[in-house]
LUMLUM-204257 format. One record per residue: residue in three letters; x, y, z of N, C-alpha, C in turn. Coordinates in pm, whole numbers, plus 32768, in hexadecimal, padded with zeros to 4 digits. Each point is the difference from the previous one (the first is absolute). Layout:
// LUMLUM-204257
ALAXYZXYZXYZ;...
***
This chain:
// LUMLUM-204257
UNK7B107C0184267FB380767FDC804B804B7F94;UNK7FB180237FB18060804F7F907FC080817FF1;UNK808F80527FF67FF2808D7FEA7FBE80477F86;UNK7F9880687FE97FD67FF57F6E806E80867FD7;UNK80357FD27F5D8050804180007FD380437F57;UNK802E80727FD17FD17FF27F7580077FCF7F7F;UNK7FFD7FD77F937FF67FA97FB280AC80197FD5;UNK801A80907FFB80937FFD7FE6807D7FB1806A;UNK7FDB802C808880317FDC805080167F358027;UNK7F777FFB7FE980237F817FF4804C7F987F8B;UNK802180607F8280307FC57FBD80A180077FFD;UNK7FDC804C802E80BE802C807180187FAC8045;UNK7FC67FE6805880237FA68058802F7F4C7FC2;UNK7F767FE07FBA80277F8D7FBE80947FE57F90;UNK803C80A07FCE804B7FC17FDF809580218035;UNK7FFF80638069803B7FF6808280197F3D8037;UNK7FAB800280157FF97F3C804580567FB07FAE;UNK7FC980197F5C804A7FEB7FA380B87FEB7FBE;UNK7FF880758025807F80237FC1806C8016808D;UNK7FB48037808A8078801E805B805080587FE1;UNK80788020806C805F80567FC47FE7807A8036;UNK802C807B80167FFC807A80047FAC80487FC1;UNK7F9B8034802A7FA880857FE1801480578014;UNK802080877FA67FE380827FFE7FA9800C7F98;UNK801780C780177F6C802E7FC17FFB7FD77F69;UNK809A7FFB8002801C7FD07F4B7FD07F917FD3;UNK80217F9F805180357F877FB77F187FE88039;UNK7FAB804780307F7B800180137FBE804C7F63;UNK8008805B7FF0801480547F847FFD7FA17F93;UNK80777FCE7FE5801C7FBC7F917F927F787FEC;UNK7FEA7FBC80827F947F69801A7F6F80327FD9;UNK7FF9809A801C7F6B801D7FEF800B801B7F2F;UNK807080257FE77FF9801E7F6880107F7C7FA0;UNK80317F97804B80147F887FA27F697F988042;UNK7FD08030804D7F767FC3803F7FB080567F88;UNK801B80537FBD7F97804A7F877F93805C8055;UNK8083804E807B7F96806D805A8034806E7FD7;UNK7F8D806D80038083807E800B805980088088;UNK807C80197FCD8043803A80867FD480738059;UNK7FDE7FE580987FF180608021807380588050;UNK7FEB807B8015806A805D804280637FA18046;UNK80678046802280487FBE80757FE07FFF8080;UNK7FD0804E80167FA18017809F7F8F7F9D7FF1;UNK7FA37FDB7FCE7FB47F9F7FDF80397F7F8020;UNK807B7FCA7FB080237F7C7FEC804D7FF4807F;UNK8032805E80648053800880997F727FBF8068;UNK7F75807D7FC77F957FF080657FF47F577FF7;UNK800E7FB27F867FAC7F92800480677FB28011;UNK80AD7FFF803880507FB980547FBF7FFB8078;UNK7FF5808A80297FD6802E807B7F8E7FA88063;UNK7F9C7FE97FC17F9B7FA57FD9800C7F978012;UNK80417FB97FD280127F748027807E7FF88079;UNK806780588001803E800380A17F95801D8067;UNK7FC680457FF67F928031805F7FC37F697FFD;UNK7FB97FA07FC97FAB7FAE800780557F767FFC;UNK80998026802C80627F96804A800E7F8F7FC0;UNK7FE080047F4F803F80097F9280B67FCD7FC5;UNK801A807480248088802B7FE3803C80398057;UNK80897FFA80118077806880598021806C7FA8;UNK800180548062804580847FC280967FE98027;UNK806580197FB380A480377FFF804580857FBE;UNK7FF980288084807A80C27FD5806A7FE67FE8;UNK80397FD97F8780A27FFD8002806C8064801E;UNK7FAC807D7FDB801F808680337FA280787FF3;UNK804A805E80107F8D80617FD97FA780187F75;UNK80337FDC7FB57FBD800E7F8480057F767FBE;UNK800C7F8D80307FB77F597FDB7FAE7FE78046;UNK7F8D7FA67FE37FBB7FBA80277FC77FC17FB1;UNK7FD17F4E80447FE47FAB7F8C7FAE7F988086;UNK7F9A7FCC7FC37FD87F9E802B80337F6F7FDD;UNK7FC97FA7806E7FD17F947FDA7FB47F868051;UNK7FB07FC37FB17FAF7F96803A802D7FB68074;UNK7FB5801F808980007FD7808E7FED7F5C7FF5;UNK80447FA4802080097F937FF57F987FBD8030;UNK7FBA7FF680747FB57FCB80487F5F803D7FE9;UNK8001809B7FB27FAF80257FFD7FC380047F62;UNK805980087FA2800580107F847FBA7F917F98;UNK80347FBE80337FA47F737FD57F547FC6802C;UNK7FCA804B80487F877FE280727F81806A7F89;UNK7F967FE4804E7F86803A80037FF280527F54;UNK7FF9805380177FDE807E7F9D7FD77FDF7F67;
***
């Protein structure tokens, strides 16, 4: 079953699958500006981590109080969507 997600979001994701590695809001930011999107806010590009952790996606990791970075759930990351 696949989650419907929005046209931005899903292009996140594909190159999330892609590339691997650590996600933050930055290194999201920057994929949506070389994808030829506007960047949106930083609260925006967190919501649409958020998004795909929520839809079991991706892991969330607190390195501390002020890091956090995703990345692609192994078993889940590769499936459906």
């Amino acid at each position: 079953m696949s989650t419907p997600f929005s046209p931005r979001v899903t292009a996140l994701l594909a190159v999330i699958r892609r590339d691997g590695g650590q996600w933050t809001t930055r290194r999201v930011q920057d994929t949506y500006r070389a994808l030829g999107m506007q960047a949106p806010q930083r609260s925006t590009a967190r919501g649409d981590l958020e998004r795909l952790e929520n839809a079991g996606l991706l892991v969330r990791h607190d390195q501390d109080a002020t890091f956090r970075y995703y990345t692609l759930r192994p078993q889940g990351g590769g499936a459906g969507v």
